[in-house]
C-alpha distance (Angstrom), angle and dihedral (degrees) to the residues before:
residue distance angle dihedral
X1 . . .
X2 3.81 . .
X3 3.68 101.5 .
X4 3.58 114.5 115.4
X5 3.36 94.3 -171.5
X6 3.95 120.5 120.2
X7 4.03 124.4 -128.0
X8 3.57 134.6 -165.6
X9 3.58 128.9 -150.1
X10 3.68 138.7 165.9
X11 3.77 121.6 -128.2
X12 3.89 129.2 -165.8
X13 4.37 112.1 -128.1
X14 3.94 84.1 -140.1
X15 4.35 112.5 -146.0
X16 4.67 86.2 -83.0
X17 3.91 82.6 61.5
X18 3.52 85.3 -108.9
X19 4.11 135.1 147.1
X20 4.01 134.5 -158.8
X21 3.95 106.2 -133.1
X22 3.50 99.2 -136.6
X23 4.02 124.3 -113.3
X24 3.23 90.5 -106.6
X25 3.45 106.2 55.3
X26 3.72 90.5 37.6
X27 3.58 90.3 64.0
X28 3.81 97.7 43.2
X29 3.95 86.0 60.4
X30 3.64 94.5 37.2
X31 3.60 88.8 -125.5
X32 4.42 124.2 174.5
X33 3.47 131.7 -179.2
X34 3.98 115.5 -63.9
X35 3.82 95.4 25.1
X36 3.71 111.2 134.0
X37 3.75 122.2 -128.5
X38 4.02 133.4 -147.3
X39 4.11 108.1 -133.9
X40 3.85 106.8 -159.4
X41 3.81 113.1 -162.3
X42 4.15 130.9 -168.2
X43 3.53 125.5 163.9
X44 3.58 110.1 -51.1
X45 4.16 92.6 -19.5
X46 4.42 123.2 94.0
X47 3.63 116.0 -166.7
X48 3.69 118.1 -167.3
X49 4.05 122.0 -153.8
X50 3.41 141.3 156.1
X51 3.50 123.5 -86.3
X52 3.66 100.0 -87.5
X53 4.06 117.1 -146.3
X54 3.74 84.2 -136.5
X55 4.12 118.6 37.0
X56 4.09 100.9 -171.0
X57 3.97 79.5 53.2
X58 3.97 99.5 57.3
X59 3.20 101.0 34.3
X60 3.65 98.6 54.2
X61 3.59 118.8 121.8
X62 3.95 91.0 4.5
X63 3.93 92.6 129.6
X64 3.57 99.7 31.8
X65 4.11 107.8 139.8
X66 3.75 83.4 24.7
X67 4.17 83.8 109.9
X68 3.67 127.0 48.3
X69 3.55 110.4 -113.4
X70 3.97 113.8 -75.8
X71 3.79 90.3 14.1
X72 3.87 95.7 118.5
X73 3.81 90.5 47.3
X74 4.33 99.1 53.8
X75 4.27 79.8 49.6
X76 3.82 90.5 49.9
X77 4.03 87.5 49.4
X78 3.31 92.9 45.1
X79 3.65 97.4 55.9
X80 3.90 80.7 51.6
């Protein structure tokens, strides 16, 4: 699928801590029955994608903005 556009929908966690991954987003990943999914979690925030064939690859660049800017390089230093 070529649309770039972002969707939103709500989705129930049913009583088997289960979810339906809605039509939509099932066809934007080309997604069938069996194929495995990667759940990426921060704080408060899930992010659902397809099982990548290369992990370091998808997830790059997920959390960037999550830090304020020289954040990462104080901890560095202060591991130091």
């Amino acid at each position: 699928m070529t649309n770039r556009q972002a969707t939103t929908r709500e989705v129930t966690l049913s009583s088997k801590h289960q979810i339906v991954v809605p039509s939509e987003s099932r066809r934007a990943l080309g997604l069938k029955p069996g194929d495995r999914l990667l759940v990426v979690t921060f704080a408060d925030q899930v992010i659902m994608l397809r099982r990548p064939a290369r992990y370091a690859e998808a997830t790059q660049g997920l959390m960037r903005g999550a830090y304020s800017k020289g954040y990462l390089r104080r901890e560095r230093r202060a591991w130091e």
